[in-house]
C-alpha positions as CSV (number, residue, x, y, z in Angstrom):
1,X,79.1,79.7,148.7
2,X,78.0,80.9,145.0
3,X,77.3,78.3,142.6
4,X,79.6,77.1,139.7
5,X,79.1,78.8,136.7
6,X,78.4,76.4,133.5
7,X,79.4,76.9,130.2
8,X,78.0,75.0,127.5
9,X,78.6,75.5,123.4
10,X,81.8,75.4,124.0
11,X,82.9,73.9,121.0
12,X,81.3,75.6,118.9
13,X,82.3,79.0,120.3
14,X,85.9,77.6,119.5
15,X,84.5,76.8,116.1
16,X,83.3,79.9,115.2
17,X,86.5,81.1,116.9
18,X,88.6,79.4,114.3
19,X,86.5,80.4,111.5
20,X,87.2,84.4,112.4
21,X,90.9,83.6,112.8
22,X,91.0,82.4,109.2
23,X,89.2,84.9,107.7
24,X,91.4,87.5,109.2
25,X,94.8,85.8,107.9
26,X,93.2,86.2,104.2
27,X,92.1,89.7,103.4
28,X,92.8,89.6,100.0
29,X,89.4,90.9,99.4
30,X,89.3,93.7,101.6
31,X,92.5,94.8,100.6
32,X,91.4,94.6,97.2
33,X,88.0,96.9,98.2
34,X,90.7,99.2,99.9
35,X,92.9,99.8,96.8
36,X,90.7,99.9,94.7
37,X,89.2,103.3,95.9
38,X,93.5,104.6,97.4
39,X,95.4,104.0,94.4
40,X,93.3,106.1,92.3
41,X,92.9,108.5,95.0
42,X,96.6,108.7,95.1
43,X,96.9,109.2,91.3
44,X,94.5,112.4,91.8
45,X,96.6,113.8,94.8
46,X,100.1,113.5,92.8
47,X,101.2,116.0,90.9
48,X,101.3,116.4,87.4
49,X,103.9,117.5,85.0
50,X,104.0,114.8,82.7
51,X,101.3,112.5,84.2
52,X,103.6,109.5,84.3
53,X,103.7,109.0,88.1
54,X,99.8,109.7,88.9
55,X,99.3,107.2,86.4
56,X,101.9,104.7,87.5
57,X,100.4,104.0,90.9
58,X,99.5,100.4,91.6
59,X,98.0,98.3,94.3
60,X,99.6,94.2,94.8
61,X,97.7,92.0,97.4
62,X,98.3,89.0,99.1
63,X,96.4,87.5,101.7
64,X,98.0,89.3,104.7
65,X,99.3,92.6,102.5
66,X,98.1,95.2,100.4
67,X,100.8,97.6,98.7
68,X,100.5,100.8,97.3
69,X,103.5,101.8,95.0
70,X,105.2,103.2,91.6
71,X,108.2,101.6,90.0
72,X,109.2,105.2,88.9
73,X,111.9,105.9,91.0
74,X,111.0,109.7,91.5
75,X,108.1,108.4,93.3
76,X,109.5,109.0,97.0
77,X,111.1,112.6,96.6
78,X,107.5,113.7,95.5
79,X,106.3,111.9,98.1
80,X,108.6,112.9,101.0
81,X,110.3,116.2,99.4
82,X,113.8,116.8,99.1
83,X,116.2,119.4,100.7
84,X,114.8,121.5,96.9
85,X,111.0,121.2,97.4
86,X,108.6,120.1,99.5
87,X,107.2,117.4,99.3
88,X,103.5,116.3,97.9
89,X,102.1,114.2,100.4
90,X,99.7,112.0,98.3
91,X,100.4,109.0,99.6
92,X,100.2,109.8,103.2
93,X,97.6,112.3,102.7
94,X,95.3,110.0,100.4
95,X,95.6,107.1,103.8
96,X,94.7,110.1,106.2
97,X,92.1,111.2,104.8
98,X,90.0,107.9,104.1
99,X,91.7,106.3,107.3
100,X,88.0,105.6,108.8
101,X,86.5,104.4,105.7
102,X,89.9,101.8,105.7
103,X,89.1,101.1,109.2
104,X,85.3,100.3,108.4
105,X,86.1,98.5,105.9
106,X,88.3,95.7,107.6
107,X,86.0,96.1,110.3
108,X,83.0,95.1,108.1
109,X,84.9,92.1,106.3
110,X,85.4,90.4,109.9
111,X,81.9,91.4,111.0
112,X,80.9,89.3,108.4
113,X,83.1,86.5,109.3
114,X,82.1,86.6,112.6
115,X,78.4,86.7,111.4
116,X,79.2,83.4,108.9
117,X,80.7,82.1,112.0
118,X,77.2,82.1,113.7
119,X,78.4,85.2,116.1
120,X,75.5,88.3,116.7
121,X,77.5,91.6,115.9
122,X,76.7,94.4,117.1
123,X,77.8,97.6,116.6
């Protein structure tokens, strides 16, 4: 017969539980650290005849979003092409190119929590 297995810190596990869980519902910093380097690298990737669209790309956060856009309504045919021309790609080429440094970077933002939380991470 094997003996029962105890747990003990129990609470506290659920604690520091609790404390990743919020930290992950507000990323408003992370997503800030992300746009911050893929709305400028969006602006270089655009095309350029007058300059108005690289320049009109903007980032908007909340805690559970971050959002790339242009009010100019051009913005998507560049983007996706029409059945006249191809289309430029910056958007979706600017997110795969620095898709592991995105990745790392919402990875590192809950490492911390987890590490605030009184978790060792390891990596």
């Amino acid at each position: 017969m094997s003996e029962p297995v105890k747990v003990s810190g129990g609470p506290e596990v659920v604690a520091g539980l609790d404390a990743i869980d919020r930290a992950a519902r507000d990323m408003t910093e992370p997503h800030r650290a992300m746009l911050s380097r893929l709305v400028p690298a969006i602006g270089a990737r655009t095309p350029r005849r007058t300059g108005d669209l690289a320049s009109s790309w903007t980032g908007t956060v909340t805690a559970a979003t971050a959002t790339v856009s242009s009010p100019l309504g051009y913005a998507l045919p560049v983007e996706v092409g029409t059945v006249r021309m191809p289309g430029a790609h910056m958007v979706s080429d600017t997110l795969e190119s620095d898709a592991d440094a995105i990745v790392r970077g919402y990875e590192d933002a809950l490492a911390a929590a987890a590490a605030r939380a009184g978790f060792r991470v390891t990596r």
